[in-house]
N, C-alpha and C positions, 0 to 999 in steps of 0.2 A: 833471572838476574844475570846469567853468563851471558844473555845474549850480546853481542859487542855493541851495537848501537846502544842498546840503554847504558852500560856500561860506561860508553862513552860518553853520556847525556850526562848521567851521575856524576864523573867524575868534572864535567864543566863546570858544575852550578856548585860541585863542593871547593873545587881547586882554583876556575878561572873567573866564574863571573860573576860581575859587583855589581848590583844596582846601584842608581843614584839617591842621596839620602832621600826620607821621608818621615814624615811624623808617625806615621802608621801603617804594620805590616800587616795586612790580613791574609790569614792561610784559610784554602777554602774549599771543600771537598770537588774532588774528578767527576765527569758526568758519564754517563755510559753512552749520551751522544758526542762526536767526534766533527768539527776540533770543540772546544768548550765553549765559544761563545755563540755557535748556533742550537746552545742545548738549552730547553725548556727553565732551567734551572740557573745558568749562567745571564740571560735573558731577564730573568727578576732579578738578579743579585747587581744588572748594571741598572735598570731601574730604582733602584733600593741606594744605588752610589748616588744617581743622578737627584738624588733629591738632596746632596750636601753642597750643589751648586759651585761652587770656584775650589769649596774644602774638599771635594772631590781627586785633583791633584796632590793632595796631602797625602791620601793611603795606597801603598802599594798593595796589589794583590798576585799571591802565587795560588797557584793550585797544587793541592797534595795528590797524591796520583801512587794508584800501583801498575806498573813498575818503575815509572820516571823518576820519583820522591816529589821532586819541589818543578813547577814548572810556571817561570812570570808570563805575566798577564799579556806583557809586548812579545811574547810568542806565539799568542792564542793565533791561529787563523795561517801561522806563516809556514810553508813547506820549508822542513831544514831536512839536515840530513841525519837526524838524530829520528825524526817523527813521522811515522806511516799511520793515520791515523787509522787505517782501514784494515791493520794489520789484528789476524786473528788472537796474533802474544799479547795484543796491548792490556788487555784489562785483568793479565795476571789470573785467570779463574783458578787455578789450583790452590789461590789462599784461603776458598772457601767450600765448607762442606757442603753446602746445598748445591754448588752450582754441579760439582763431583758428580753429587747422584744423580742429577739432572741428567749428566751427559755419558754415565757410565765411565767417569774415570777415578783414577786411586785419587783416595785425599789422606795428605800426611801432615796431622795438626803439628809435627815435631821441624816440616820440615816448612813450612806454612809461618813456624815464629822466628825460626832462621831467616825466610825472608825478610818479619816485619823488622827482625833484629840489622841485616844488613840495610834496607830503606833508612831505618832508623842515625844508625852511624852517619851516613851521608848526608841527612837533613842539618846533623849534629854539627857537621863540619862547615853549612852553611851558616846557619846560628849564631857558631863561635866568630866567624869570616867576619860576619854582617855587625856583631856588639863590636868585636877590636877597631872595627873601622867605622863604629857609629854610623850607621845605617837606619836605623830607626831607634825612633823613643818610647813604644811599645806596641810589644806582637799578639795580637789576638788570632786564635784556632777559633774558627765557628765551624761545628764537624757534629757529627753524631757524638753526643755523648752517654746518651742515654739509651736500651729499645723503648718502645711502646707499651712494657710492662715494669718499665725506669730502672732497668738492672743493667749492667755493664757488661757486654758478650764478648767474647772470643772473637764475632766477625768485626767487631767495632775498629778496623784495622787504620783507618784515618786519628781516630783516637789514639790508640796503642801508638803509631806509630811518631807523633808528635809530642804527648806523653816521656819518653822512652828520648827522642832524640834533644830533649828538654833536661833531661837530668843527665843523659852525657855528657851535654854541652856546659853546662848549669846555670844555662839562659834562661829567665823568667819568660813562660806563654800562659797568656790567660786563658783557658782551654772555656770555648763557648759552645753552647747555652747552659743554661744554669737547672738543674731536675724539677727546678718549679714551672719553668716556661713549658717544659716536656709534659711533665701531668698537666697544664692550664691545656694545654693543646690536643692532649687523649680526653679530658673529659668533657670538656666545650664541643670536639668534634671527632671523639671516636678513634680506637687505635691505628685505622687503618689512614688516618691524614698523616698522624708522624712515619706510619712505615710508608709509605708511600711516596710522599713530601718531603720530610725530614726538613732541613734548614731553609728548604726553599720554601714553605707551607708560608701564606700569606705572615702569621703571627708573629712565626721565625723572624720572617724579615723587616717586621716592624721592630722586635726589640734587637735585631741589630743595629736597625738604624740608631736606635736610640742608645745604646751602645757605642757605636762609631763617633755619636755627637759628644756625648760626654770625655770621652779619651781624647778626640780633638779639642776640646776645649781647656780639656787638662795639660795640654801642652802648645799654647799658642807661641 
């Protein structure tokens, strides 16, 4: 998080920049391919858009990101001076134990919620930015909610950390999917499709759609 470009990225998107309204904000997990829209998973999630046809311009879409927080869709792809996509800090690994052991480094869960705690404030400060200025009519998180055995983990850090920057702010986010979509999707096709897949798993992105259609329609 000291690094200064994030730093300074953070402080943009909490301080200086405004989207243009929209009916609908979708917050949408980072992909470990770089920049996001040529990731496997960003890739479904615009086909998944392109079936709302014109109501496609309706929903804004950020990505939640560690260490960025929030990062809009009209950035994907573009060289700023904020994003090195190819940079080894980007993906933040010391917030999680497993990658730790992987690579023989310390892991500090104390120092791990500190991070999600500072990501968190900053999301917080976009939130409040985006309700005073009516920006959107309502914000959906489609993110891991669940694992693959439906309990809520410590790495769940896209959760945690929208969660968290929702009750600081005390902006309504409808945190998606819902623990029944999660079990329909482990026992129809096994644990390993939602760890794996996760939001982007075919089914996922069917009841987003259907999701997406109904809040649009809720606010024509």
């Amino acid at each position: 998080i000291l690094n200064a470009k994030v730093v300074s990225w953070l402080k943009f998107i909490s301080n200086h920049y405004v989207p243009r309204a929209h009916d609908v904000l979708l917050v949408y997990p980072c992909s470990a391919d770089k920049p996001y829209n040529a990731s496997r998973s960003y890739r479904q999630l615009s086909k998944t858009l392109s079936e709302l046809g014109e109501n496609r311009k309706r929903i804004h879409v950020l990505t939640i990101s560690e260490p960025f927080g929030l990062v809009p869709e009209e950035f994907y792809g573009k060289k700023t001076r904020w994003h090195d996509w190819k940079n080894s800090w980007y993906d933040c690994p010391g917030l999680f134990d497993w990658w730790c052991k992987k690579h023989g480094t310390r892991y500090s869960e104390a120092e791990a919620d500190q991070c999600i705690q500072t990501l968190a404030r900053y999301i917080a400060l976009f939130l409040r930015k985006a309700k005073s200025k009516r920006r959107y009519k309502e914000i959906i998180a489609f993110v891991r909610t669940y694992s693959s055995n439906l309990s809520r983990t410590h790495d769940q850090t896209h959760r945690r950390m929208i969660e968290e920057a929702s009750r600081i702010s005390g902006v309504g986010v409808r945190i998606l999917p819902d623990r029944r979509l999660v079990s329909r999707i482990v026992k129809s096709n096994g644990r390993y499709a939602w760890d794996m897949y996760g939001v982007s798993h075919p089914e996922a992105q069917r009841y987003l759609l259907s999701q997406l259609r109904t809040a649009l329609h809720d606010h024509k």
